[in-house]
C-alpha positions as CSV (number, residue, x, y, z in Angstrom):
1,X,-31.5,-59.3,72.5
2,X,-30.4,-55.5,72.5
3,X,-27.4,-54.6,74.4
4,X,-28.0,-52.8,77.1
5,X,-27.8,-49.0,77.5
6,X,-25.5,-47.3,79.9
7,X,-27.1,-43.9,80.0
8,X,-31.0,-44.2,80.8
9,X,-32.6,-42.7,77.5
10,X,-33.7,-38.6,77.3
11,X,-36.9,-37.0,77.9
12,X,-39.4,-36.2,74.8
13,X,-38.9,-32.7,73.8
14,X,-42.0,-30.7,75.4
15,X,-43.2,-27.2,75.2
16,X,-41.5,-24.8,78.0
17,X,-44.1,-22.7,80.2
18,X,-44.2,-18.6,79.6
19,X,-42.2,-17.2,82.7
20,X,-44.3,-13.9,82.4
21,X,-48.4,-14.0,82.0
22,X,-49.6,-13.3,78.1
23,X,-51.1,-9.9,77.4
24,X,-54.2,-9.6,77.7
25,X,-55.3,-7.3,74.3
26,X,-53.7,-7.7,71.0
27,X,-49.7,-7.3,70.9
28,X,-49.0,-4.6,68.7
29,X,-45.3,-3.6,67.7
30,X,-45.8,0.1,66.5
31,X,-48.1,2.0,64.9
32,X,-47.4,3.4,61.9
33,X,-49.4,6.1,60.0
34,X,-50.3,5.4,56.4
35,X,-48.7,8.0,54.1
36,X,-51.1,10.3,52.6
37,X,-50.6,10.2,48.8
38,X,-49.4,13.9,47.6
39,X,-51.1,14.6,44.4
40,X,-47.8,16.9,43.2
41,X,-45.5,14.3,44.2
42,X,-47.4,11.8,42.0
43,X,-47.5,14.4,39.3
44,X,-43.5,14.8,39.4
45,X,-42.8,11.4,39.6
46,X,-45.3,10.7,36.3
47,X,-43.4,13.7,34.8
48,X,-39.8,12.1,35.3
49,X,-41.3,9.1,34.1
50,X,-42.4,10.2,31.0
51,X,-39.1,12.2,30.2
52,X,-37.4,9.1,31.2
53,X,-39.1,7.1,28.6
54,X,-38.7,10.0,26.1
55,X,-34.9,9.9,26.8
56,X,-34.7,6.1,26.5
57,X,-36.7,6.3,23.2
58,X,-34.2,8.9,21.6
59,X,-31.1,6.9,22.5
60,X,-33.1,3.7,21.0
61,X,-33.7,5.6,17.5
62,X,-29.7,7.0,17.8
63,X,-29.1,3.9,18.3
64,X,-30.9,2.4,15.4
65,X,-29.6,4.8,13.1
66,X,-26.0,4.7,14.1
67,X,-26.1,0.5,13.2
68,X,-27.8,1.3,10.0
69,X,-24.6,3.7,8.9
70,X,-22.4,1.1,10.3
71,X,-24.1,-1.6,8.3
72,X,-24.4,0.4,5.1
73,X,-20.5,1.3,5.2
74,X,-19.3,-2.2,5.8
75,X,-21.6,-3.4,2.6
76,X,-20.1,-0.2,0.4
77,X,-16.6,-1.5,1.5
78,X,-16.8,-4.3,0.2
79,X,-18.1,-3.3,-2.6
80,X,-15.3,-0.7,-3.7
81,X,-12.7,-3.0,-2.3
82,X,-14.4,-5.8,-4.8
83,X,-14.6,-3.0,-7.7
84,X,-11.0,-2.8,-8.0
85,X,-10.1,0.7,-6.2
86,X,-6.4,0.6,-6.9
87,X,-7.3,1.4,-10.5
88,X,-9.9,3.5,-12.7
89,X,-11.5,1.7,-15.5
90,X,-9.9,4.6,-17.7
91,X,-6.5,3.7,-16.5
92,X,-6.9,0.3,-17.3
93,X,-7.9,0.7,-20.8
94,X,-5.3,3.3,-20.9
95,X,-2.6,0.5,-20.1
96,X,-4.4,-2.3,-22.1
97,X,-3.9,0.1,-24.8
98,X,-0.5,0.8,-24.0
99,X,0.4,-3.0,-24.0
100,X,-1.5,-3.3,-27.0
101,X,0.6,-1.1,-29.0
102,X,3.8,-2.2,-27.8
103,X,3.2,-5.9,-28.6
104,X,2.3,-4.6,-32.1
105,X,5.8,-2.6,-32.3
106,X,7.4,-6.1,-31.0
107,X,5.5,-7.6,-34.0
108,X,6.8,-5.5,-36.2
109,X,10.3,-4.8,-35.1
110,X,13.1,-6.9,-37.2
111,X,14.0,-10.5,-35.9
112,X,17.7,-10.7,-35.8
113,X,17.7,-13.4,-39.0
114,X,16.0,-10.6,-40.8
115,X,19.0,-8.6,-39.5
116,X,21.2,-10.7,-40.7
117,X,20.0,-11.4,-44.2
118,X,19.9,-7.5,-44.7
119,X,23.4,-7.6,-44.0
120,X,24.4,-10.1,-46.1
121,X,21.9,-7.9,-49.4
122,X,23.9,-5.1,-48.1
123,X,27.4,-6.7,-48.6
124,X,26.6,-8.4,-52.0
125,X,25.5,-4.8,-53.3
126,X,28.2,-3.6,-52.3
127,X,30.5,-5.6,-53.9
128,X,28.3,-5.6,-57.2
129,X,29.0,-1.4,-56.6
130,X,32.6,-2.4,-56.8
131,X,32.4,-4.4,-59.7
132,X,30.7,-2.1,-61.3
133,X,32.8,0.7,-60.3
134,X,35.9,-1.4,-61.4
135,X,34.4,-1.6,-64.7
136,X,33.2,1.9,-65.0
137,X,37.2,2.6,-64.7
138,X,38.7,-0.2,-66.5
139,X,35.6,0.8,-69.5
140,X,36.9,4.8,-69.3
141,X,40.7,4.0,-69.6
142,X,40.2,2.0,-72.6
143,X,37.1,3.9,-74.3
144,X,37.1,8.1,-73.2
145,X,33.6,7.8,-75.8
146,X,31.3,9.6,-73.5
147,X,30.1,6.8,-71.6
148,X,32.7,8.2,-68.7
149,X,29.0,10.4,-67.5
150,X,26.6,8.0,-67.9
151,X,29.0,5.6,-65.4
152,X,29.6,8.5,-63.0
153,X,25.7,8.9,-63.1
154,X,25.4,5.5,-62.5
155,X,28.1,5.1,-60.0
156,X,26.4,7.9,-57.9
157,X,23.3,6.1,-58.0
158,X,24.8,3.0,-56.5
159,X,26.8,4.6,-53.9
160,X,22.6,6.6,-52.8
161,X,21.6,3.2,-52.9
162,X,24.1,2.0,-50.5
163,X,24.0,4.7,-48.1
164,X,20.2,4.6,-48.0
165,X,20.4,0.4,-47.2
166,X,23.2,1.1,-44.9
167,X,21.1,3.6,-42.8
168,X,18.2,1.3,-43.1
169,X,20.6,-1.5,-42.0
170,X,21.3,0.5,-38.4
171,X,18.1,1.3,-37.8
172,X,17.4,-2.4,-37.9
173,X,20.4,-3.2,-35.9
174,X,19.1,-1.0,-33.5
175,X,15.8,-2.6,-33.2
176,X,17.2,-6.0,-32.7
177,X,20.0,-4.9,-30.0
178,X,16.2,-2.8,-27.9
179,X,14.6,-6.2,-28.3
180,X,15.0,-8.5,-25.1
């Protein structure tokens, strides 16, 4: 069994009766007049329109345009910064050149075992010039038979000799001491 209510239940909800009498003709709220369409204003409006879609077709092309430069100078970018633009090609093969000859003068240049073996021709010579010097003397104190000129001629010829191998030895010795 329910329980029982304490408050008796509420009315349905019902429609209220008007407390003044409906109109009798339709209710209108105001009248309004329907514009009457002004064939300049139409024609300014269309005009502004037009110029508007003119303007907006401009910007578009400006527009366009302006992204194809940007595009084109982004790909040319790249493209000098990939071709090296630090450097010519003319300097490059200037310096390729350059390296070129000085590994060839490196090449070239005396090794300090040639160095020394020079030096060591040099000082045998040069005591065989003393020797020979020595007997030059030694031959001219015990013979004055005109051989005294032929050993001066030949004595002078060593001592070119030895002056030319002794330059020859510096220059080498100056070669070995540029080398690293």
């Amino acid at each position: 069994m329910p329980p029982p209510f304490a408050d008796p239940p509420e009315e349905p909800t019902r429609p209220l009766p008007p407390t003044t009498p409906a109109p009798a003709g339709p209710v209108y709220e105001r009248e309004v007049a329907a514009p009457v369409e002004d064939p300049y204003r139409t024609e300014i409006l269309l005009d502004r329109l037009r110029s508007l879609r003119t303007a907006l077709a401009m910007v578009g092309v400006i527009a366009i345009a302006a992204l194809a430069v940007a595009v084109y100078t982004v790909l040319t970018m790249e493209e000098e910064s990939d071709a090296g633009g630090g450097a010519s090609r003319q300097q490059v093969a200037d310096l390729d050149d350059r390296v070129d000859a000085l590994e060839a003068e490196v090449e070239a240049a005396a090794t300090k075992d040639d160095v020394n073996q020079l030096t060591g021709d040099v000082q045998a010579l040069s005591d065989r010039v003393d020797q020979v010097a020595q007997q030059a003397r030694a031959a001219a104190t015990s013979d004055n038979s005109g051989t005294d000129e032929q050993a001066r001629a030949s004595i002078d010829q060593l001592n070119q000799s030895l002056t030319d191998l002794d330059a020859r030895l510096r220059e080498l010795e100056n070669q070995a001491q540029q080398q690293p």
